[in-house]
MIROZA-593637 format. One record per residue (C-alpha): residue number from 1; x, y, z; residue in one letter. Coordinates in steps of 0.5 Angstrom, whole numbers, plus 500, padded with zeros to 3 digits. Each point is the difference from the previous one (the first is absolute). Example, Ala and Ser with C-alpha at 12.3 -4.5 7.8 and 13.67 -1.06 7.14 Angstrom:
2
<site><i>1</i><px>525</px><py>491</py><pz>516</pz><aa>a</aa></site>
<site><i>2</i><px>502</px><py>507</py><pz>498</pz><aa>s</aa></site>
***
This chain:
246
<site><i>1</i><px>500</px><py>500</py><pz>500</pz><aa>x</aa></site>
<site><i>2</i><px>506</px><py>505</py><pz>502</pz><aa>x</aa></site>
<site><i>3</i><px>504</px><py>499</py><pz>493</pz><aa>x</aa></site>
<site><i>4</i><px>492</px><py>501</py><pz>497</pz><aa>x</aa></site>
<site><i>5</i><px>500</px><py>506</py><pz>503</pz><aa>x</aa></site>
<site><i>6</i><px>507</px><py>503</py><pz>498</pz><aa>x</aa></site>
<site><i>7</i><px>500</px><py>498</py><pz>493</pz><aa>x</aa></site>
<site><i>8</i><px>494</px><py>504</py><pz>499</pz><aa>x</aa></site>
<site><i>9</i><px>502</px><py>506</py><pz>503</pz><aa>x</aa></site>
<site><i>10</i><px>506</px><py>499</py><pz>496</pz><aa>x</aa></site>
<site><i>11</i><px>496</px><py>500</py><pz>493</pz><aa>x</aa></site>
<site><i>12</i><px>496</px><py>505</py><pz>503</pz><aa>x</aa></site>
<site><i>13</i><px>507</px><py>505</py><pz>501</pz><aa>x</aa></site>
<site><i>14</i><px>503</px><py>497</py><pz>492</pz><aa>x</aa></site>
<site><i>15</i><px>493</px><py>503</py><pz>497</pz><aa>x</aa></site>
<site><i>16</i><px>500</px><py>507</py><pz>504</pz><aa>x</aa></site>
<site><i>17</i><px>508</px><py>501</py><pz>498</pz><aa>x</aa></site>
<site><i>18</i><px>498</px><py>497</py><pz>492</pz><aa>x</aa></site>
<site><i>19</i><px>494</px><py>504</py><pz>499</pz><aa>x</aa></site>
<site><i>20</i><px>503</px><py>507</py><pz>504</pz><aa>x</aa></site>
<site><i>21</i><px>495</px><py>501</py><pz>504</pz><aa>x</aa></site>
<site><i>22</i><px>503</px><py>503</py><pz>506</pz><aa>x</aa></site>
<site><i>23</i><px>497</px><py>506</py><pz>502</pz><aa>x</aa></site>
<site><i>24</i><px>504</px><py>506</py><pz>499</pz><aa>x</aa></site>
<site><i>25</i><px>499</px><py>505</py><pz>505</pz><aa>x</aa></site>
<site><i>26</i><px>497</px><py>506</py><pz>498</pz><aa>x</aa></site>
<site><i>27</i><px>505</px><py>508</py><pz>500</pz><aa>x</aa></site>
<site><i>28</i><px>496</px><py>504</py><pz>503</pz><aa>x</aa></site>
<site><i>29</i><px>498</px><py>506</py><pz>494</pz><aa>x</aa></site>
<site><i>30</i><px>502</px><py>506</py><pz>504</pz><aa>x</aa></site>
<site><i>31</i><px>506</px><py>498</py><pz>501</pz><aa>x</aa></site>
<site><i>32</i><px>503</px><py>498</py><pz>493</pz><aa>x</aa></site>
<site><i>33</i><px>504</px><py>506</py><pz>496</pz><aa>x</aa></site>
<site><i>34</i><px>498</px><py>502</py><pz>494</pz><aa>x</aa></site>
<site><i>35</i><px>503</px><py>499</py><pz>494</pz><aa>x</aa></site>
<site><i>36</i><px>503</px><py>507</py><pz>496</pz><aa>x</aa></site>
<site><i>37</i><px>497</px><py>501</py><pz>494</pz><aa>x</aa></site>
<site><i>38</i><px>504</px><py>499</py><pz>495</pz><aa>x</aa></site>
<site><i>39</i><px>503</px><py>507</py><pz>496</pz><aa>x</aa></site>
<site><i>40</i><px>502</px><py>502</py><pz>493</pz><aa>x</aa></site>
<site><i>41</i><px>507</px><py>501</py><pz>501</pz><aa>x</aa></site>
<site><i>42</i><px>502</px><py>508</py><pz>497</pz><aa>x</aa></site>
<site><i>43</i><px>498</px><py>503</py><pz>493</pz><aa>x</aa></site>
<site><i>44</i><px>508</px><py>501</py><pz>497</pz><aa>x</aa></site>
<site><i>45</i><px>500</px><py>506</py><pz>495</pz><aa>x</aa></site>
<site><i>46</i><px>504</px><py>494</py><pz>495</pz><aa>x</aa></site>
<site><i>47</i><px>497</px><py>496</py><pz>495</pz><aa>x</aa></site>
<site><i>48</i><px>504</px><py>495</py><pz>498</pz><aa>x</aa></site>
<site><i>49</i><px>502</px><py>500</py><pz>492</pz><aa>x</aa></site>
<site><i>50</i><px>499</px><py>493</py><pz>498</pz><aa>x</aa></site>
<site><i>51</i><px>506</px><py>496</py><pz>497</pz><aa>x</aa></site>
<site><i>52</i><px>505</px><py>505</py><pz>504</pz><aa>x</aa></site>
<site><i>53</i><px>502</px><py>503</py><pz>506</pz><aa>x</aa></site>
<site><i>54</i><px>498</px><py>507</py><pz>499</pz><aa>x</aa></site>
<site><i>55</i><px>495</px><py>504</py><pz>503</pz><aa>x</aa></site>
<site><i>56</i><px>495</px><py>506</py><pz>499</pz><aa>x</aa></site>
<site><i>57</i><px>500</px><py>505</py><pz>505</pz><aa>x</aa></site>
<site><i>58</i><px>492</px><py>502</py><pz>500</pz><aa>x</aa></site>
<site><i>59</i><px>500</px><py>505</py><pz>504</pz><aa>x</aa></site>
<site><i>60</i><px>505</px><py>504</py><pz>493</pz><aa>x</aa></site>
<site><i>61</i><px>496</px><py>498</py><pz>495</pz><aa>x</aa></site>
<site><i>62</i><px>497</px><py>507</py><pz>499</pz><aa>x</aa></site>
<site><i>63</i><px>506</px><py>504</py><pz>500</pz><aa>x</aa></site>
<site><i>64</i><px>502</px><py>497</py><pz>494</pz><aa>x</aa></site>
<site><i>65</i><px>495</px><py>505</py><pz>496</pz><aa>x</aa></site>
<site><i>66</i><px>504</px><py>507</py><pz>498</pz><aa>x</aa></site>
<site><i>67</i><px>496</px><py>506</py><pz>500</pz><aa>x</aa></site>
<site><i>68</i><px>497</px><py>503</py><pz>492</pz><aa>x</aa></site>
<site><i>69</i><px>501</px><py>507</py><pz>498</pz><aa>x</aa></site>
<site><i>70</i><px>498</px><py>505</py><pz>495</pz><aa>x</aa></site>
<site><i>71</i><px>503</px><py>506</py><pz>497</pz><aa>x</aa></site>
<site><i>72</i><px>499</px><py>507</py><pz>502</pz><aa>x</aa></site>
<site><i>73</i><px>503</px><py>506</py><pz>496</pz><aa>x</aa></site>
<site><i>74</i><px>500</px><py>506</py><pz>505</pz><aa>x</aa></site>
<site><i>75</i><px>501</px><py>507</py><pz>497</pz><aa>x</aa></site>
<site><i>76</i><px>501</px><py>507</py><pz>502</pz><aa>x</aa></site>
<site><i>77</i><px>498</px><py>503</py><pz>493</pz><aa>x</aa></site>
<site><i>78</i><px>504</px><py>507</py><pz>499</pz><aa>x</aa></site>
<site><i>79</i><px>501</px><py>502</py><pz>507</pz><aa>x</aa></site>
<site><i>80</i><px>507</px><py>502</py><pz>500</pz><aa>x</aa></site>
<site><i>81</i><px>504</px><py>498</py><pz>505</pz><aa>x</aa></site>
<site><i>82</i><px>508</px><py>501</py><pz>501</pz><aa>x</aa></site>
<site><i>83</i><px>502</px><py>493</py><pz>501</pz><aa>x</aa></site>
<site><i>84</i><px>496</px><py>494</py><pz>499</pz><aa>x</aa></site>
<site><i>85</i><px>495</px><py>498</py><pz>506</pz><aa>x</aa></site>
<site><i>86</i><px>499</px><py>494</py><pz>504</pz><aa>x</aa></site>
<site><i>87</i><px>494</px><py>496</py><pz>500</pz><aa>x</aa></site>
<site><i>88</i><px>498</px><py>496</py><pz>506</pz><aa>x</aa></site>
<site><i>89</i><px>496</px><py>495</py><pz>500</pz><aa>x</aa></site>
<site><i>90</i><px>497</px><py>498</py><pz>507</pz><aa>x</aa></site>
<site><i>91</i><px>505</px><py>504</py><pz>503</pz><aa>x</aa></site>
<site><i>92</i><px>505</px><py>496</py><pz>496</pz><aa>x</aa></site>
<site><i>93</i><px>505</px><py>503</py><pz>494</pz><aa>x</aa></site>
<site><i>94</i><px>499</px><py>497</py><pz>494</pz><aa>x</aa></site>
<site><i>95</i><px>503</px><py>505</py><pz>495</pz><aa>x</aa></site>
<site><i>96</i><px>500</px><py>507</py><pz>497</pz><aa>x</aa></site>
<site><i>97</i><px>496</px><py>504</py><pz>495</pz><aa>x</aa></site>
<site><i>98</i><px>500</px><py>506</py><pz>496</pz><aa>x</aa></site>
<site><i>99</i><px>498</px><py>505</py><pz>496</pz><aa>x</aa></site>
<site><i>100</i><px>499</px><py>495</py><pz>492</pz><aa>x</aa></site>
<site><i>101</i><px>503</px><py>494</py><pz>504</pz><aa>x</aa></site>
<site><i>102</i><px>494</px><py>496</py><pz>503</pz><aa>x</aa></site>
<site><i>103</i><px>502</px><py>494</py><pz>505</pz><aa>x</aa></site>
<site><i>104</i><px>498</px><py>494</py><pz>498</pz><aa>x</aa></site>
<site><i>105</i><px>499</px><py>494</py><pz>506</pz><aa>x</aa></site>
<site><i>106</i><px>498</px><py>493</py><pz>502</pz><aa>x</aa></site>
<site><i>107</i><px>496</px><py>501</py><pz>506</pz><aa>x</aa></site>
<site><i>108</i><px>497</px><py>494</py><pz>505</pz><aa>x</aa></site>
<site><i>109</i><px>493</px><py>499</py><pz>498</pz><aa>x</aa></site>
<site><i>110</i><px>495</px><py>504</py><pz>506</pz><aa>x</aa></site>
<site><i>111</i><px>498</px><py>506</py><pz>501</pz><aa>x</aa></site>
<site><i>112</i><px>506</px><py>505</py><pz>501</pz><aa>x</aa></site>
<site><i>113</i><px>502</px><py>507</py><pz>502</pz><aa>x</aa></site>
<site><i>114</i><px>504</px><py>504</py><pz>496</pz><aa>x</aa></site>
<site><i>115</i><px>504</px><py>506</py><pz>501</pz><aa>x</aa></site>
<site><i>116</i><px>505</px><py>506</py><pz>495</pz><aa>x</aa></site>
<site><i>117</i><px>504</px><py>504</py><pz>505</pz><aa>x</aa></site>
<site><i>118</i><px>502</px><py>507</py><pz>498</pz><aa>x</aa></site>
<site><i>119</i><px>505</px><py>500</py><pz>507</pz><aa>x</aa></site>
<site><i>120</i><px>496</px><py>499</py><pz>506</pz><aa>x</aa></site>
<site><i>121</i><px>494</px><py>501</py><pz>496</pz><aa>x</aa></site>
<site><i>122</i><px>497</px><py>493</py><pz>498</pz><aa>x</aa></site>
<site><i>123</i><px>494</px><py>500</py><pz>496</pz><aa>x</aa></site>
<site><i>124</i><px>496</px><py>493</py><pz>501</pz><aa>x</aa></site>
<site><i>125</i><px>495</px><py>497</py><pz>496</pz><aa>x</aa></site>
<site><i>126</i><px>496</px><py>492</py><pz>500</pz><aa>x</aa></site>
<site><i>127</i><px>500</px><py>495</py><pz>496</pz><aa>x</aa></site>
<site><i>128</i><px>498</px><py>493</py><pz>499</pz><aa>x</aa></site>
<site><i>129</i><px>504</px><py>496</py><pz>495</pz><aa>x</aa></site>
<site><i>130</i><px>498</px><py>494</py><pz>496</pz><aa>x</aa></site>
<site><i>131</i><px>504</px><py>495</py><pz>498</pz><aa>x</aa></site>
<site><i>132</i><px>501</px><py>501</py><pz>492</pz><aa>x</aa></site>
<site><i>133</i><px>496</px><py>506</py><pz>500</pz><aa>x</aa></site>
<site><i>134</i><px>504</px><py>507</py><pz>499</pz><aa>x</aa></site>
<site><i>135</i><px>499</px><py>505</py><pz>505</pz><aa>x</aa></site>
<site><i>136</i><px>502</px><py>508</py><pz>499</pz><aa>x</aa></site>
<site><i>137</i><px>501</px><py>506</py><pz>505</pz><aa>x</aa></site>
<site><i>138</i><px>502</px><py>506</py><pz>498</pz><aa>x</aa></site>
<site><i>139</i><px>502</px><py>505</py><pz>506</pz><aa>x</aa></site>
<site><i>140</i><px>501</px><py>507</py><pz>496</pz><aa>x</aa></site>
<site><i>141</i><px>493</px><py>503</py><pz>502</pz><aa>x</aa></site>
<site><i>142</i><px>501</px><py>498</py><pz>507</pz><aa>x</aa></site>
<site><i>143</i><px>508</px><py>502</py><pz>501</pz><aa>x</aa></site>
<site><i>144</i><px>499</px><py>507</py><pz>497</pz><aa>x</aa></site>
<site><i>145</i><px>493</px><py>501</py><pz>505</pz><aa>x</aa></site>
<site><i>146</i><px>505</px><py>496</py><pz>506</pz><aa>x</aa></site>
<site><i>147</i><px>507</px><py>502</py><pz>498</pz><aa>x</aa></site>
<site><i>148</i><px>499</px><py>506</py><pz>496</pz><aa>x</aa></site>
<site><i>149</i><px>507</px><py>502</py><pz>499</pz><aa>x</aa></site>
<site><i>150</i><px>506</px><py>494</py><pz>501</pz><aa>x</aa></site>
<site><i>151</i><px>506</px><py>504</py><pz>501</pz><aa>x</aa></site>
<site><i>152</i><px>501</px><py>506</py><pz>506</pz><aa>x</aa></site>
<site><i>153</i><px>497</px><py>506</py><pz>497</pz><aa>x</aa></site>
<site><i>154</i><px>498</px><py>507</py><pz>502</pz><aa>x</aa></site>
<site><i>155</i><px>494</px><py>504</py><pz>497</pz><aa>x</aa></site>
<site><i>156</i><px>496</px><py>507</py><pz>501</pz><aa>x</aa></site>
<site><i>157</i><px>493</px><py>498</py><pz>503</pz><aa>x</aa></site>
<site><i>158</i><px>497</px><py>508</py><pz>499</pz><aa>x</aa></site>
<site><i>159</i><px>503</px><py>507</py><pz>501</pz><aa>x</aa></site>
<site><i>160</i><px>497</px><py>505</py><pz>503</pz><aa>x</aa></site>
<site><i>161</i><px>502</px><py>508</py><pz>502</pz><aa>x</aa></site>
<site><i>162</i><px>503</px><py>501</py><pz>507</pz><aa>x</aa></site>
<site><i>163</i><px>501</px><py>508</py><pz>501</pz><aa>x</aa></site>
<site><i>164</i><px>507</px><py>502</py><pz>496</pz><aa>x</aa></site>
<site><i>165</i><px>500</px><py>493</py><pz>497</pz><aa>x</aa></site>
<site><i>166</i><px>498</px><py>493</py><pz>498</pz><aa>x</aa></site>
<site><i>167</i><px>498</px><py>495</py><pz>505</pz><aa>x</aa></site>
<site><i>168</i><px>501</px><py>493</py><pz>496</pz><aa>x</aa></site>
<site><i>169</i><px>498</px><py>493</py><pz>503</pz><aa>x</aa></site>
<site><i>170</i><px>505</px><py>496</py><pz>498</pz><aa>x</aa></site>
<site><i>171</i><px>499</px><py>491</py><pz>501</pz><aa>x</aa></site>
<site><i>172</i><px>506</px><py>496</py><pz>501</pz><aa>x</aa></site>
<site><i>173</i><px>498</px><py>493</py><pz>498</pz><aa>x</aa></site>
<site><i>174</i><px>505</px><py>494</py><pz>502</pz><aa>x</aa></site>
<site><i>175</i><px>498</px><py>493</py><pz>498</pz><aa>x</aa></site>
<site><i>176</i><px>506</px><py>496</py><pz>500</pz><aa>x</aa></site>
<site><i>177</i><px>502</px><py>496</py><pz>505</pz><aa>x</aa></site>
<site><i>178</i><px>505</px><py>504</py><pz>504</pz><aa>x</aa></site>
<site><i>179</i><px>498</px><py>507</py><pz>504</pz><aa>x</aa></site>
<site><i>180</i><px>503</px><py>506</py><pz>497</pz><aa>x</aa></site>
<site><i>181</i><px>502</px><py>507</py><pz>500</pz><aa>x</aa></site>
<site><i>182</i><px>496</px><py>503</py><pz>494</pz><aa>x</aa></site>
<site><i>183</i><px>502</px><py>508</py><pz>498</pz><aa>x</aa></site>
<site><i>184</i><px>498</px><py>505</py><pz>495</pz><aa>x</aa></site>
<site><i>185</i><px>501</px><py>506</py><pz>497</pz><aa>x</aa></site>
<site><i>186</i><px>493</px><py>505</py><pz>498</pz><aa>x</aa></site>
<site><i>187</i><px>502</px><py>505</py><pz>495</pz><aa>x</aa></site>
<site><i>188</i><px>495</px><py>506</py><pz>497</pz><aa>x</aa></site>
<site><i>189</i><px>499</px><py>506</py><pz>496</pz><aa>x</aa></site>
<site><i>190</i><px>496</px><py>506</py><pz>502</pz><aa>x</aa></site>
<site><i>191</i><px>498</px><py>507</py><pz>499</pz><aa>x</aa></site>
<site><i>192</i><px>500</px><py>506</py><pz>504</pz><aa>x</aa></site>
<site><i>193</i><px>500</px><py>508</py><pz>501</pz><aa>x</aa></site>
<site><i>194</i><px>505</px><py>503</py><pz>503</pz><aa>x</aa></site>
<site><i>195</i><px>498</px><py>504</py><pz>506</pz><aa>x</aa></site>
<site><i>196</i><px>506</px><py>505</py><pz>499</pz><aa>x</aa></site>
<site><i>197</i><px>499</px><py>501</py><pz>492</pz><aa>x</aa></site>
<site><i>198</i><px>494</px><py>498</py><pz>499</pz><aa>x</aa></site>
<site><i>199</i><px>502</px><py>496</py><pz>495</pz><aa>x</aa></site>
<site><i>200</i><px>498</px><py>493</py><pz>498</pz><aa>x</aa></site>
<site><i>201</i><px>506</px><py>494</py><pz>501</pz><aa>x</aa></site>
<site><i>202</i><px>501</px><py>494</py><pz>500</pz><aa>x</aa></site>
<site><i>203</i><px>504</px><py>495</py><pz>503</pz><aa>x</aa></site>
<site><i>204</i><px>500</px><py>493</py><pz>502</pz><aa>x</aa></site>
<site><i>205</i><px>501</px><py>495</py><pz>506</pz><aa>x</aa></site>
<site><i>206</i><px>503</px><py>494</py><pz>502</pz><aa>x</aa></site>
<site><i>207</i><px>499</px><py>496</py><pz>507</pz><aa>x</aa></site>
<site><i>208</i><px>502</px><py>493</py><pz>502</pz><aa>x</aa></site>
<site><i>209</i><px>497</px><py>495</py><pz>505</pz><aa>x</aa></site>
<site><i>210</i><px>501</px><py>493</py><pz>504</pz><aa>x</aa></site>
<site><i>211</i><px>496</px><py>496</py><pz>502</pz><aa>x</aa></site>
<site><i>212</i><px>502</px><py>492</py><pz>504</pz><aa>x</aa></site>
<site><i>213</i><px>495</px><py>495</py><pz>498</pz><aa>x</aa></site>
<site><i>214</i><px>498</px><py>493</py><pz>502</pz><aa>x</aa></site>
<site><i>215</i><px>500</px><py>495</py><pz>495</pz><aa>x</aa></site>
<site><i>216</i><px>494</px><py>499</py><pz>497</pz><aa>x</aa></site>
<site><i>217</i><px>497</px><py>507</py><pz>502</pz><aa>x</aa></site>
<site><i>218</i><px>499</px><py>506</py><pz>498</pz><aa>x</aa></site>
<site><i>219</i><px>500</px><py>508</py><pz>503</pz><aa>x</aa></site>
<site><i>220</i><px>497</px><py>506</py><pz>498</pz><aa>x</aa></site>
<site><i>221</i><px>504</px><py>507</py><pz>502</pz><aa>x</aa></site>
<site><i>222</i><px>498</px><py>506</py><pz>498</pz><aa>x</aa></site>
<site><i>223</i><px>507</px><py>504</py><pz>497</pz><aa>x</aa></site>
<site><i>224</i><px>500</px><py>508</py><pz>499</pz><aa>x</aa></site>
<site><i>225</i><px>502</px><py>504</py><pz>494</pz><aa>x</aa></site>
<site><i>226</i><px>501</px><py>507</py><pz>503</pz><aa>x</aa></site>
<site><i>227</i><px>501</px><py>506</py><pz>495</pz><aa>x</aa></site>
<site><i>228</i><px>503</px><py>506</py><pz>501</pz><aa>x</aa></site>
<site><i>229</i><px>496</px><py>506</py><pz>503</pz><aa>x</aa></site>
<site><i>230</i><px>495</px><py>503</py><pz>495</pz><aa>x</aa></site>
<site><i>231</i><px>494</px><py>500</py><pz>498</pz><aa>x</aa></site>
<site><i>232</i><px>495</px><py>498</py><pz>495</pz><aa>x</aa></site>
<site><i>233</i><px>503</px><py>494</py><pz>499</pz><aa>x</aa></site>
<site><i>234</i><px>499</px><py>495</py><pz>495</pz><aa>x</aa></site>
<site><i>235</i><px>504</px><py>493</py><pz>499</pz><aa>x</aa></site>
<site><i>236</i><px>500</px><py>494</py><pz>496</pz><aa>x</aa></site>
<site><i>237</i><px>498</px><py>493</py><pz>503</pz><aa>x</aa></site>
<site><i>238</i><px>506</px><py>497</py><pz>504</pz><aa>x</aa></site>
<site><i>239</i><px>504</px><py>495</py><pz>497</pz><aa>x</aa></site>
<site><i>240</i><px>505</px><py>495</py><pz>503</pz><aa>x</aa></site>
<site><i>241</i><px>507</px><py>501</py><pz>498</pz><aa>x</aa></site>
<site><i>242</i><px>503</px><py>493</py><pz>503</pz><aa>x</aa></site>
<site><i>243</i><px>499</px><py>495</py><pz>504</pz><aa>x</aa></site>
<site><i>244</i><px>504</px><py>495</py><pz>504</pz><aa>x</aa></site>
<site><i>245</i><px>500</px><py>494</py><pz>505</pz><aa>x</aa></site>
<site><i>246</i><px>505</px><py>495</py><pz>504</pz><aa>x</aa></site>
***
């Protein structure tokens, strides 16, 4: 009876260890980590050439394409200038013009600013270019309205009498780059009574002046003629007889 009994506990371990009926012991939920969820590894701007080793950079391709551009004839007519005057091109010099001498350029395609300078006086207009398409300015109106005189110049405003004499407004102009010292001489012919004879004479008067004047500015002075004692006097309109800068 007893070895009865051992055999069938015996087969009754063999079937549970053959068919893996041992019971597994449950993990308790709480307490199992999670698992990482799985990532894409990094996008690298290099992309594989097939067949070599080589590499495109993405993050270049769109440097490689050049900017178009257009032609511009920039020109100032008969404005008359001494020497040949720099154009700018938003604020950048990009050659000289003259009198019959337009410049002709090749400008980036876009809207532009561009400028003539007559000393520090730059005239500026705007432009849009096109690629292919000419585009045309010309500066002489506007230089003669902005930059009436391109070289050191002094001119008579008006003249008037003052007493035994002329008063003569005189206008220093200075539209270079540099400050100056600006002079004139004003000369004029007259008439008078001679006040011991009774007898009309004539005669003339010089007077020079100076005048210090900014670059890119213009003073205005008054400068007298004055005659010598008489009366009835009569003159001519003055004139300037010479001028001279440094």
């Amino acid at each position: 009876m007893k070895i009865i009994t051992l055999l069938a506990l015996l087969i009754a371990v063999g079937c549970i260890l053959a068919t893996g009926c041992v019971a597994q012991p449950k993990k308790d939920p709480g307490n199992t980590p999670e698992s990482p969820n799985t990532t894409f590894a990094p996008f690298v701007n290099t992309t594989p050439v097939p067949g070599s080793n080589a590499t495109f950079n993405v993050s270049n391709a769109t440097n490689v394409t050049s900017k178009l551009k257009g032609p511009l004839r920039v020109s100032i007519g008969s404005y008359s200038a001494d020497k040949p005057l720099p154009v700018l091109i938003d604020n950048k010099s990009v050659g000289v013009v003259k009198a019959g001498v337009p410049a002709d350029l090749m400008v980036d395609e876009g809207n532009h600013s561009v400028a003539v300078c007559v000393g520090v006086i730059c005239p500026e207009k705007y432009i849009t270019i096109v690629f292919a398409k000419r585009s045309y300015l010309d500066f002489e109106d506007l230089l003669k309205m902005k930059a009436e005189f391109s070289k050191p110049t002094v001119r008579i405003l008006r003249s008037f009498k003052n007493g035994n004499g002329i008063g003569v407004e005189v206008e220093f102009i200075n539209p270079t780059q540099n400050d100056l010292t600006m002079s004139v001489e004003l000369s004029a012919g007259y008439t008078y009574i001679d006040g011991r004879t009774s007898v009309r004479m004539g005669d003339s008067v010089r007077s020079k002046a100076f005048e210090w004047v900014e670059a890119g500015h213009r003073v205005t002075r008054t400068v007298d003629l004055n005659f010598v004692y008489g009366s009835s006097y009569s003159y001519d309109e003055p004139a300037i007889s010479e001028t001279s800068y440094q």
